[in-house]
C-alpha positions in Angstrom: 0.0 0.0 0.0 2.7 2.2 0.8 3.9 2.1 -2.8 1.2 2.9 -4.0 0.8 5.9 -2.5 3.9 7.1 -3.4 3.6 6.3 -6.9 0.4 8.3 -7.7 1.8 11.7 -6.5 4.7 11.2 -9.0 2.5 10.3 -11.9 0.2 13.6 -11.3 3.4 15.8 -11.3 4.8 14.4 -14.1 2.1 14.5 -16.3 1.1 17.9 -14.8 5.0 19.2 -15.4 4.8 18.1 -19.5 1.2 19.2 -20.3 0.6 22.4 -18.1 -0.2 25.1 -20.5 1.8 28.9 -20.4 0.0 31.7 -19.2 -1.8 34.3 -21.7 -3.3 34.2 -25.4 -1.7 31.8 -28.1 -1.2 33.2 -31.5 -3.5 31.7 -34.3 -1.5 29.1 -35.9 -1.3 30.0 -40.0 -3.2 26.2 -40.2 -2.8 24.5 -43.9 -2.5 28.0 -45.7 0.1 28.2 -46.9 1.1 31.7 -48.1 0.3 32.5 -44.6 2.9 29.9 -43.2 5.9 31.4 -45.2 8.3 33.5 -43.1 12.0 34.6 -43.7 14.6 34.6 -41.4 17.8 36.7 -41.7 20.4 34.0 -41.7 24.4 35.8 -42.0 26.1 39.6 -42.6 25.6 40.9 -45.9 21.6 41.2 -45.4 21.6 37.3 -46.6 17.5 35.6 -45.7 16.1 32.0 -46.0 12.8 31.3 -46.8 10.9 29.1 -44.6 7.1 27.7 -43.7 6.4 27.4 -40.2 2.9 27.1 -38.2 3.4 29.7 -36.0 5.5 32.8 -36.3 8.9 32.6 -35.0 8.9 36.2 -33.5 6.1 36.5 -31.6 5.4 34.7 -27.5 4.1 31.4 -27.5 3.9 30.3 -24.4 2.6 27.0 -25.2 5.2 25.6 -27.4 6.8 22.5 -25.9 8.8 21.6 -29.0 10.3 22.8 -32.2 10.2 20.0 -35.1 12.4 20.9 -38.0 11.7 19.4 -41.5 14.4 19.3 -44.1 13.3 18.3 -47.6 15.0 16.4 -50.2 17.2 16.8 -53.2 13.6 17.8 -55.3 13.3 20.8 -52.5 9.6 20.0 -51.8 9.6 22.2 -49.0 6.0 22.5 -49.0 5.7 18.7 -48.7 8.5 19.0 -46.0 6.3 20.9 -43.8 2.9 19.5 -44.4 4.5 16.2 -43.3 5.6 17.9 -40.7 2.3 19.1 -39.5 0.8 15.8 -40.4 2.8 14.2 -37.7 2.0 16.4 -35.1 -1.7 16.5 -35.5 -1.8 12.7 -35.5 -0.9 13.1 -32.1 -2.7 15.8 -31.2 0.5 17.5 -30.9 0.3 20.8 -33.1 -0.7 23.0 -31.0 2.4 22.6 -28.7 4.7 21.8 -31.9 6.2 24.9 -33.8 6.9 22.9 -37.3 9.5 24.3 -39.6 10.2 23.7 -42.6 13.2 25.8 -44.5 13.9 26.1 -48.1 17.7 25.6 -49.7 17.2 27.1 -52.8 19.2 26.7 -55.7 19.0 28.9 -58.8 16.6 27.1 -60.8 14.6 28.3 -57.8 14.8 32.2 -58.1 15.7 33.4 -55.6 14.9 37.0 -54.4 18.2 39.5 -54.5 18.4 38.9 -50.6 18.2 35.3 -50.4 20.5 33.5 -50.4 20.9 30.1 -52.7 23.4 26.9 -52.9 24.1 24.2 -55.3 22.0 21.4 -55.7 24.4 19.1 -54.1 26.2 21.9 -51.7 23.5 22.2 -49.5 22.7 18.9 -48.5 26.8 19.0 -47.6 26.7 22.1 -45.1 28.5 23.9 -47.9 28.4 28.3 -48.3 26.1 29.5 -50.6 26.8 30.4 -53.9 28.7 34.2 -53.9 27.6 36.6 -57.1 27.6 40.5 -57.3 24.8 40.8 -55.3 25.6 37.8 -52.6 29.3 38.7 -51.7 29.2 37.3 -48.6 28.6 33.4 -48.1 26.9 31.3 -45.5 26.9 27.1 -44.4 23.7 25.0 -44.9 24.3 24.0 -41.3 24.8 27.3 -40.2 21.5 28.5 -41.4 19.9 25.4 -39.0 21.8 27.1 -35.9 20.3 30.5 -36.9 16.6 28.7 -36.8 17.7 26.4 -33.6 19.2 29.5 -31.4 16.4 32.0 -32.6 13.7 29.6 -31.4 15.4 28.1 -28.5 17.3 31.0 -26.8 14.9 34.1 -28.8 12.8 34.4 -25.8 9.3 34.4 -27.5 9.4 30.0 -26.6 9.8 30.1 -22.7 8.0 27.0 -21.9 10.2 25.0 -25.0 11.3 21.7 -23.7 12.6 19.7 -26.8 14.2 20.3 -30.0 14.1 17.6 -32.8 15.8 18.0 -36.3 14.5 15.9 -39.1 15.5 14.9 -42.9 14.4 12.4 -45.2 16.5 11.2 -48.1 18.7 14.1 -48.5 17.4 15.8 -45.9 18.6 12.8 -43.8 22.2 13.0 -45.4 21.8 16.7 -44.3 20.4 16.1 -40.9 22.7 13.1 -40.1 26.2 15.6 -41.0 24.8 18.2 -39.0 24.3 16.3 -35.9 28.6 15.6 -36.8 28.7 19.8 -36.6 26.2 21.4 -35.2 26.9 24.7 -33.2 23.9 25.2 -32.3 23.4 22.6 -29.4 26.3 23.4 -27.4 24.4 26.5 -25.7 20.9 25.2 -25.8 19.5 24.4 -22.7 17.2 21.7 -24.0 17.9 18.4 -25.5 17.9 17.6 -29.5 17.0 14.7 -31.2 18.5 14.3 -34.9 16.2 11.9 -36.9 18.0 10.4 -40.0 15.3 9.0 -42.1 16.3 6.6 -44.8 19.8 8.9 -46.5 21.1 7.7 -49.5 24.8 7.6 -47.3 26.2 8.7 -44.1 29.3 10.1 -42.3 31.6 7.7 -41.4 34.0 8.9 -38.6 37.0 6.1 -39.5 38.0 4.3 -42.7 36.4 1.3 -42.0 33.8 -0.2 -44.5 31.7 -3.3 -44.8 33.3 -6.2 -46.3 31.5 -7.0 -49.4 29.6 -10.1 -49.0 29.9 -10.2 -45.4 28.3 -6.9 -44.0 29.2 -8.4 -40.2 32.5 -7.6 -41.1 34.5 -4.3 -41.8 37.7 -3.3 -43.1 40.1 -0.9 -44.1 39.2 -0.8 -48.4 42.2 -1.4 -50.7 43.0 2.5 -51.7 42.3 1.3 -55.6 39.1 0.4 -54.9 37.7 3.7 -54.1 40.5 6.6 -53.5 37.7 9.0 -51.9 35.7 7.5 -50.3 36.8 9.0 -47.6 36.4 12.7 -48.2 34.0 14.4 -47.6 30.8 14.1 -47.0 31.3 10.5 -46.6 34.6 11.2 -44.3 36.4 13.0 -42.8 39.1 14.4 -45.5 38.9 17.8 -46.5 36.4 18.9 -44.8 34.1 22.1 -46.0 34.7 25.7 -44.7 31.9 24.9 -41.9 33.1 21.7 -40.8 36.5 22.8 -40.2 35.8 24.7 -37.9 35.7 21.8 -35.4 38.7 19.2 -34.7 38.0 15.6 -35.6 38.4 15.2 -32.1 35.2 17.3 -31.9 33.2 16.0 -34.7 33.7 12.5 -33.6 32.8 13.6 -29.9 29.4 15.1 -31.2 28.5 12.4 -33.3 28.8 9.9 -30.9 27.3 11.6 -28.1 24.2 13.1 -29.7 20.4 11.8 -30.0 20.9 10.3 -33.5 18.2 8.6 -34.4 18.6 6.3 -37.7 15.0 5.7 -39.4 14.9 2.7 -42.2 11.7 1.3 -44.0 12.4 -2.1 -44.5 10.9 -1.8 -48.4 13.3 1.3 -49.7 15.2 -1.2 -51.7 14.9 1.0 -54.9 17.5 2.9 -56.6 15.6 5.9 -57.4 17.3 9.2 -56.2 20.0 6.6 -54.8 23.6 7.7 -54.8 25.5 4.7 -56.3 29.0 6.4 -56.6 32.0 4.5 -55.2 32.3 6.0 -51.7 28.3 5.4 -51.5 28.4 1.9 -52.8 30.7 0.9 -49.6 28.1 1.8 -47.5 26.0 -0.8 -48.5 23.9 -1.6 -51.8 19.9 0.0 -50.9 19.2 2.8 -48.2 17.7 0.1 -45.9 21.2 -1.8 -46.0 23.3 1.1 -45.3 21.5 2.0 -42.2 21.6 -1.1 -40.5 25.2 -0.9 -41.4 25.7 2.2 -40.2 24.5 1.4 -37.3 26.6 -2.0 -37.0 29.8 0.1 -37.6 28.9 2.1 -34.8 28.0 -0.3 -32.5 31.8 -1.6 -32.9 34.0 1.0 -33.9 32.6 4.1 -31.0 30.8 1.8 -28.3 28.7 3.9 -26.2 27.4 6.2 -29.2 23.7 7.6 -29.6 22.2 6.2 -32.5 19.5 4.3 -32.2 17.8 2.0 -35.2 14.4 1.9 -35.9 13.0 -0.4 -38.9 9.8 0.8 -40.4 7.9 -2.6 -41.6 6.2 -1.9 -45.5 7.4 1.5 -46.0 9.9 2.3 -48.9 11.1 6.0 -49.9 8.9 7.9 -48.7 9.1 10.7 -46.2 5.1 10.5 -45.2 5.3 6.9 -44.8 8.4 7.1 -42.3 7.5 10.1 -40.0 3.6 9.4 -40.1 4.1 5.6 -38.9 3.5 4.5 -35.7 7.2 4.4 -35.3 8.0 7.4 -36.9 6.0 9.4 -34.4 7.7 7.3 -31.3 10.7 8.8 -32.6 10.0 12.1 -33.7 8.0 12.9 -29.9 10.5 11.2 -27.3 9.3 13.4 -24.5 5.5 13.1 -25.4 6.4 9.2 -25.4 8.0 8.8 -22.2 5.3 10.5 -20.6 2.5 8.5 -22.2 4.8 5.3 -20.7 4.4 6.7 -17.2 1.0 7.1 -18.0 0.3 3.9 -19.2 1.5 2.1 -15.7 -1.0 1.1 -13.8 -0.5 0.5 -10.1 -2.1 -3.3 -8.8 
């Protein structure tokens, strides 16, 4: 009996801790409109924006947000998509109204881009690379610097006091983006709240040593022959010559973050297609499909940096697609870890 009674007062201020709502009127969220969801953020020196969606408006108080989910789209830029997947996942669990859902835009040129916008390369962005300098642009800025403008503006801004969680999600090549920038990331080492990177189905990831699968025998790694593949370990899929953003860290310090980090490596256990699929030499030792090369990934982990932070989730009948992955059951386990653990607590039932 005494158990009991000491149980139910910790339930009630748990639950009452995650779900009491801030004090005073919560902006109108801008819904499924949206020309009304589109906001800019000014993103680097030289007057340099990015275009984003989000749900509610990153500059005025909300003191209901819990959480900030950011979408990255893939190589075809559908940010739109990005973001309605976004807010897909956080109405199926009731979640939007304490979700702010972003969703930026990398443009590239073939996406006109306004004179104070800034723009990369189809591939550069995915890479953390600067944006492209003209006569107009003649100052540069990092894919992954742009996501610790978005991060420290919502996190540390001010107008998100009540913010408890930060998750950063890519599919396809926003997973290749997402995954590299949980290697670099400024942002996190002044937030006060945890992130969560969620790496959902990449064509390749960053391997932090030069082992590789065996062929044949993916339980087994070693070092590749160098005329095999004589770059495969640059990068992105490396750690040789790193970009102008990356460099900015040691390996030491790239290897520390990824290991450390919430990294949360999302496969569906039908993306066995070659569409979109990055089949160069350095990719190809990662494993033949997406779903291999995450399974891998996370094997090399397991014995290369023991005590690292990713976590593998197979999703059962889903192939490439991004709605499929964050929209399952499991996808929304992973995407809402602190809604989760306090639906467990919830669920126990004392005898």
């Amino acid at each position: 009996m005494l158990i009991v009674l000491l149980l139910v007062p910790l339930f009630l201020v748990a639950g009452c801790e995650l779900f009491t709502e801030g004090g005073g009127e919560a902006p109108d969220p801008c819904g499924w409109n949206l020309p009304a969801c589109q906001g800019r953020i000014a993103i680097g020196g030289g007057g340099l924006h990015l275009v984003f969606y989000r749900n509610y408006p990153l500059d005025v108080r909300n003191a209901y947000i819990r959480r900030l989910l950011v979408v990255v789209h893939g190589a075809g830029r559908a940010w739109d998509h990005a973001f309605q997947v976004g807010m897909e996942a956080a109405d199926e669990l009731e979640e939007g109204r304490r979700t702010i859902v972003v969703a930026p835009f990398f443009q590239t040129a073939d996406d006109g881009p306004a004179t104070d916008e800034a723009y990369w390369t189809s591939s550069g962005w995915k890479k953390g690379h600067l944006s492209v300098q003209d006569e107009v642009r003649p100052l540069r800025v990092s894919s992954y610097a742009v996501m610790d403008v978005i991060l420290n503006e919502v996190a540390r801004g001010g107008n998100f006091p009540n913010l408890e969680e930060v998750v950063v999600s890519g599919h396809s090549a926003g997973g290749q983006y997402t995954h590299r920038y949980a290697a670099g990331g400024r942002a996190e080492y002044t937030l006060t709240v945890p992130v969560r990177y969620v790496v959902a189905n990449p064509s390749t990831y960053l391997y932090l040593g030069p082992e590789r699968a065996v062929p044949g025998y993916p339980d087994s790694f070693a070092v590749p022959e160098a005329a095999v593949c004589d770059d495969y370990q640059r990068w992105h899929y490396g750690l040789e010559g790193l970009n102008t953003y990356m460099s900015g860290l040691s390996l030491a310090g790239i290897r520390q973050n990824l290991t450390s980090r919430d990294v949360q490596i999302m496969v569906g256990d039908r993306d066995l297609q070659t569409a979109w699929l990055d089949m160069s030499c350095g990719a190809m030792l990662q494993g033949e499909r997406r779903y291999h090369r995450g399974i891998i990934l996370v094997d090399y982990m397991d014995r290369f940096w023991p005590g690292h932070g990713h976590v593998l989730t197979v999703v059962p009948g889903i192939g490439h697609s991004s709605r499929g992955m964050l929209t399952s059951e499991e996808g929304l386990g992973v995407l809402f870890p602190l809604r989760e653990a306090a639906l467990s607590v919830a669920a126990l039932r004392v005898p």
